[in-house]
Structure formats: C-alpha cells, structure tokens
C-alpha positions, 0 to 999 in steps of 0.5 A: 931831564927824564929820558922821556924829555930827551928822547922828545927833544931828540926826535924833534932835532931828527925832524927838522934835520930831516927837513933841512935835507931835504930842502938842502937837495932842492937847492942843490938840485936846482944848483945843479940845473943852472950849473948846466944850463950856464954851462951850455951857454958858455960852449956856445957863446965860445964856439961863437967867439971862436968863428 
C-alpha cells in the first residue's frame, strides 16, 4: 500500500470512530436520563412503602 492508501484507509477509520461516539453519547445520554428517572421512582415508591 502507498502512503496515500493508508493515509485514506486511516481517515475513513477516524470517520467512523468518530461516528460511533457520538451515538455512544446518545445512548448514554438517554441511559443517564432513565437511570434518573427510575431513580425518582424507586424514592417514591419507597417513601410510599415506608408510610
């Protein structure tokens, strides 16, 4: 392989690297947003129990 070659292959390997980060924050953004939200309601179902 030339340099050229290489120097191609390795930026369509940084482009979709790249891609799959950003969908790793996506998912881990809605993760985060569930783990919240499933948190809250363990508390009041909890503080419910509790009574």
């Amino acid at each position: 392989m030339t340099k050229e070659e290489i120097s191609t292959i390795t930026n369509l390997q940084k482009e979709i690297l790249i891609g799959h980060l950003e969908d790793m924050n996506t998912r881990l953004e809605t993760i985060v947003e569930e783990t919240s939200y499933l948190a809250a309601n363990f508390k009041a179902i909890k503080m419910i129990l509790d009574k």
